[in-house]
C-alpha positions in Angstrom: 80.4 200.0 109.2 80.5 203.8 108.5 79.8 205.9 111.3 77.4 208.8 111.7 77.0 211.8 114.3 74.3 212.7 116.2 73.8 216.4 117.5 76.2 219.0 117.9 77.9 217.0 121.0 79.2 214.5 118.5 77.7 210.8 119.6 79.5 208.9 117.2 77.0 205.7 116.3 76.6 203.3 113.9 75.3 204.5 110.2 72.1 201.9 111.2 71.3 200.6 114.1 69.2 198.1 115.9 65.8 198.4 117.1 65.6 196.2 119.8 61.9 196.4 120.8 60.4 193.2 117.9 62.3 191.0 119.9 60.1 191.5 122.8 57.2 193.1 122.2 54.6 194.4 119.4 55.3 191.8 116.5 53.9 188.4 118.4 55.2 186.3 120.4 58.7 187.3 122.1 61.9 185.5 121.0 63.8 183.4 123.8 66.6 185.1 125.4 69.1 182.8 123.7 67.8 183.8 120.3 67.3 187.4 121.1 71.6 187.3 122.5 72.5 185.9 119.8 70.9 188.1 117.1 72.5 191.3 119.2 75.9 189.8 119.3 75.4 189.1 115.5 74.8 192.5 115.1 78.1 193.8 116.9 79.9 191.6 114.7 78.4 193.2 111.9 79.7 196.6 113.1 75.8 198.0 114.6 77.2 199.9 117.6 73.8 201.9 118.0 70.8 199.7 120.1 67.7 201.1 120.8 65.4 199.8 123.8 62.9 201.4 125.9 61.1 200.4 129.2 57.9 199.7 128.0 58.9 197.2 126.3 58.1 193.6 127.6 57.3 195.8 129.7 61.1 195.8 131.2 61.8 192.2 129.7 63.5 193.9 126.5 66.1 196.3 128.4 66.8 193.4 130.7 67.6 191.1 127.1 70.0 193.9 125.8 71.7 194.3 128.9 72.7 191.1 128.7 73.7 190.7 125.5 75.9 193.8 125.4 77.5 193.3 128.9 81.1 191.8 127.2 81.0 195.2 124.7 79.4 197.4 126.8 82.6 199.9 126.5 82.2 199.8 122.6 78.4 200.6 122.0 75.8 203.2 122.6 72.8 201.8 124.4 69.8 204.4 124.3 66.4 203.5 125.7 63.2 205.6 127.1 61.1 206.5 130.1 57.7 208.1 129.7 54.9 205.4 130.3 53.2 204.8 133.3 53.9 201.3 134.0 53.1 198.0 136.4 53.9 198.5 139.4 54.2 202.3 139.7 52.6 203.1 143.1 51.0 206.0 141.9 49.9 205.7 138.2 48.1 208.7 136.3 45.6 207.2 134.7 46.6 208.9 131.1 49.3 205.8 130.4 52.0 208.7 130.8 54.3 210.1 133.3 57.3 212.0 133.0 57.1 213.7 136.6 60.6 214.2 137.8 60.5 211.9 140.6 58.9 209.4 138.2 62.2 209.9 135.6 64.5 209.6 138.4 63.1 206.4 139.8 62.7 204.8 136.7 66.1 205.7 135.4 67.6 204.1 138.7 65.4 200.5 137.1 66.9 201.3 133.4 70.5 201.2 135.2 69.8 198.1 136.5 68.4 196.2 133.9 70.9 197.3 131.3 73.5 196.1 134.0 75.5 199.7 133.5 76.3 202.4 135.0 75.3 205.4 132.4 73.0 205.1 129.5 74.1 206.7 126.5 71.1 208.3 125.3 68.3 209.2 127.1 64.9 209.6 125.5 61.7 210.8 126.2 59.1 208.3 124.6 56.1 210.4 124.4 55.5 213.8 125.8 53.7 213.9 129.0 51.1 217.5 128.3 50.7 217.4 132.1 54.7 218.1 132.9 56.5 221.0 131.4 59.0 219.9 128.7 61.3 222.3 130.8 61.0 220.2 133.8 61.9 217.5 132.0 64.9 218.2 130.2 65.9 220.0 133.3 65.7 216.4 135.5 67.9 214.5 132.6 70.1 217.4 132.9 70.7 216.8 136.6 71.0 213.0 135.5 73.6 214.3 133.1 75.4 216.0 135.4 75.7 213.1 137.4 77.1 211.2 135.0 73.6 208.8 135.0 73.1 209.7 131.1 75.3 211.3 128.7 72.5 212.2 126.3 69.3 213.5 125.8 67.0 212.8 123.0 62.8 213.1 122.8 60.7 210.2 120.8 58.0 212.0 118.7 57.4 215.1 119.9 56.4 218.1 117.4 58.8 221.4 117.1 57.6 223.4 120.0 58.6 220.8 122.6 61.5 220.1 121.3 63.0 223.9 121.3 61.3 224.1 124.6 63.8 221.2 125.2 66.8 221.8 123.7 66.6 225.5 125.4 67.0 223.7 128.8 69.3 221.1 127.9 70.6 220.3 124.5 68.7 217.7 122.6 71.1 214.9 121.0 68.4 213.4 118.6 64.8 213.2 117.9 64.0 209.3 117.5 60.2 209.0 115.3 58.7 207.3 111.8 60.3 208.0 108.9 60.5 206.2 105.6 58.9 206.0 102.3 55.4 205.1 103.8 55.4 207.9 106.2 57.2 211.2 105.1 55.3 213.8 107.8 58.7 214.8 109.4 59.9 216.2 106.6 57.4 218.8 106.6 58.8 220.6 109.8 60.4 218.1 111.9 63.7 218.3 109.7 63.9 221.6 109.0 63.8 222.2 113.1 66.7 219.7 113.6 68.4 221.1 111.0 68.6 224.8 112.6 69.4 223.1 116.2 71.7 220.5 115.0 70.0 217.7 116.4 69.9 213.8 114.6 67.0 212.2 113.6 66.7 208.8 114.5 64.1 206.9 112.4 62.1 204.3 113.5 60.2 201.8 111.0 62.7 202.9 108.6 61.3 199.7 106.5 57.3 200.9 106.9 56.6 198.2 109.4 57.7 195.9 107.0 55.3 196.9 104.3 58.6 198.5 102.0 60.1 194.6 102.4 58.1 193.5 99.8 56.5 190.3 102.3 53.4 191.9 102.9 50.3 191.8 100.8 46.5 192.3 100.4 46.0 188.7 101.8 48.7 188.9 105.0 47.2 187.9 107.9 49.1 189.0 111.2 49.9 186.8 114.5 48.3 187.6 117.8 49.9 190.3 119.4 51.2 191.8 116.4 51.0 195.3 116.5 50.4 195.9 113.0 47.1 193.8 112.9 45.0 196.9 114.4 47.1 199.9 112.8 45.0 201.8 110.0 47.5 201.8 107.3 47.6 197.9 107.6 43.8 197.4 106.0 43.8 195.1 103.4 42.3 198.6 101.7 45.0 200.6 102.6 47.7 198.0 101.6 46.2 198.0 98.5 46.5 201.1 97.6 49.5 201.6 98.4 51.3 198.6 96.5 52.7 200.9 93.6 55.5 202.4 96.1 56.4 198.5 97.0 56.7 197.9 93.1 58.8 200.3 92.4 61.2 199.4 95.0 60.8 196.1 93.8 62.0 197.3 90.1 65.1 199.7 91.1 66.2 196.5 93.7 66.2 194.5 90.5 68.2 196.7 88.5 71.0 197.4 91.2 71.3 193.8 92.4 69.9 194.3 96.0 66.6 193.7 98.3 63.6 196.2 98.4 64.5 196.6 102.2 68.2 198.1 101.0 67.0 200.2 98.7 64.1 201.6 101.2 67.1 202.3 103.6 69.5 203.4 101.4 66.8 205.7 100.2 66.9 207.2 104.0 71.0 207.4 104.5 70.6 209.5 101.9 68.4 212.1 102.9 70.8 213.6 105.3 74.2 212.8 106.7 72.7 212.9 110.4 70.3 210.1 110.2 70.4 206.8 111.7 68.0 204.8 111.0 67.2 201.9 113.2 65.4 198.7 111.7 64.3 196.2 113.5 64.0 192.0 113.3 64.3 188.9 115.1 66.5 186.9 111.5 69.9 187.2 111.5 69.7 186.7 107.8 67.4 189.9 107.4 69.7 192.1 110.1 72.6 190.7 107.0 70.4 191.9 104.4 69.8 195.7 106.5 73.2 196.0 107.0 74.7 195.7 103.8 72.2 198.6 102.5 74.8 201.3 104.1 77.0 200.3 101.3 74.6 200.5 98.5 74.8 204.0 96.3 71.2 204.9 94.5 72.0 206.9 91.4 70.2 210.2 91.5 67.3 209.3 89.2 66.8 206.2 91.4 66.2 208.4 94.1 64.3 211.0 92.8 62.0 208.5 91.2 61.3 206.9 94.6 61.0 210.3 95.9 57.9 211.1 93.3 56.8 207.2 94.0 56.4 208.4 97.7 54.8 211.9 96.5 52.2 209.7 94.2 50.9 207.7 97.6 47.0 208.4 98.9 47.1 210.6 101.9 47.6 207.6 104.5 45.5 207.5 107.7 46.6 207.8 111.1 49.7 205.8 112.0 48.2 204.2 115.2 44.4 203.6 116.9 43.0 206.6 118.4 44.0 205.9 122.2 47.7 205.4 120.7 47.1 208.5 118.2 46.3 210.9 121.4 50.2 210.2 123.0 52.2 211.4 119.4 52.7 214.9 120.4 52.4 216.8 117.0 
């Protein structure tokens, strides 16, 4: 596995990572711990040294899992998760489903230390932005948490350019973790160009569209309970409908160069810019096989420029999430 670097500090990670959250939360039922170990351990084999996780999910359950299963490599991988939410059990919650209030960070940081079973997390994020606490005061606590060796890196989960030069004024962000692939471009509109000028990765999540890129989903899918993606707008059976032409292409160029629709939809990403890790998620070994071997896969120009127009050709897509969910992307 090739490795990439995130922001100007140089965290050296994995060219893809894991997204850890699908195999607790947000695609149906959660996997057992034995299968969720395994598939982690799988993926260090595989040379993934990059795992995402976050405290909401589960809630807690998920961090706890990944702990676990990176305890006997802990020295050789970067764990990142998030803190943001208000959560069960806080004794004072706000009532918005958000709270980034230094004493809140602090506390739940101390819990994320725990669970993961170590004593500094790599990379620190911010999962949404909290409008009723300064982005100043935040970075400024993660700094202090920096500084006492509790994290060794900040990053902020979808939030829009102002916060994050607010931010990165304060203290340097490593990377920007939010939606990015095919089926949902909006970054590149001035999310990029930002990180670009403040050298700061980009960490995409549902690099594969939800699944939608894969190729597995169609006008007659139904979804499990508790599967996320069965009250998102862009999951209609109208909305997957129309936007079937960007699936087969993929479909064609993975016929012509030998590989999957889900390696050509992530090769498509790699090769946007050299400071982007993507991270897909899944609960198959076979599929995290199938993700991995995409970082070896070369498009031809035309092969990406086609999917590029592909993506250009799509109907203006609705909101990503339901309007309580909508209100926390900070844009």
């Amino acid at each position: 596995m090739i490795t990439r670097t995130l922001g100007r500090d140089g965290l050296q990670v994995s060219a893809l990572g894991l997204g850890c959250m699908g195999l607790s939360h947000g695609y149906g039922a959660a996997v057992d711990d034995a299968a969720g170990i395994a598939l982690i351990r799988d993926a260090v084999d595989r040379g993934i040294t990059f795992f995402d996780t976050a405290q909401v999910y589960g809630p807690f359950t998920n961090e706890r899992l990944v702990g676990k299963a990176l305890a006997p490599f802990r020295d050789d991988v970067v764990i990142a998760t998030k803190f943001g939410f208000s959560l069960p059990g806080d004794p004072a919650p706000t009532g918005t489903g958000l709270d980034s209030r230094p004493e809140h960070i602090r506390a739940t940081v101390e819990d994320s230390l725990r669970r993961l079973g170590t004593e500094s997390i790599d990379l620190l994020y911010q999962h949404r932005v909290d409008p009723d606490v300064p982005a100043e005061d935040v970075a400024g606590t993660v700094k202090d948490l920096i500084t006492e060796g509790k994290v060794q890196a900040f990053g902020l989960s979808e939030a829009g350019v102002d916060v994050v030069r607010r931010s990165h004024a304060v203290q340097p962000v490593t990377a920007l973790q939010s939606e990015y692939s095919l089926f949902w471009r909006e970054p590149e509109q001035e999310i990029l160009p930002a990180l670009i000028e403040l050298g700061i990765g980009f960490v995409p999540f549902s690099p594969l569209g939800k699944g939608f890129l894969t190729g597995t989903i169609g006008t007659s899918t139904t979804f499990a309970e508790g599967d996320l993606r069965g009250n998102l707008p862009r999951f209609t059976e109208e909305a997957r409908a129309a936007n079937q032409a960007m699936v087969d292409l993929l479909t064609a160029i993975a016929a012509r160069t030998g590989a999957t629709n889900a390696q050509v939809a992530l090769a498509w990403l790699l090769a946007q810019h050299p400071w982007i890790v993507p991270i897909p998620g899944t609960t198959k070994q076979h599929r995290l096989a199938e993700n991995v071997a995409a970082v070896d896969l070369e498009l031809t120009a035309q092969d990406l420029a086609d999917l590029t127009a592909a993506a250009d050709e799509l109907p203006a897509q609705p909101d990503r999430y339901p309007e309580p969910m909508q209100r926390m992307i900070n844009r």
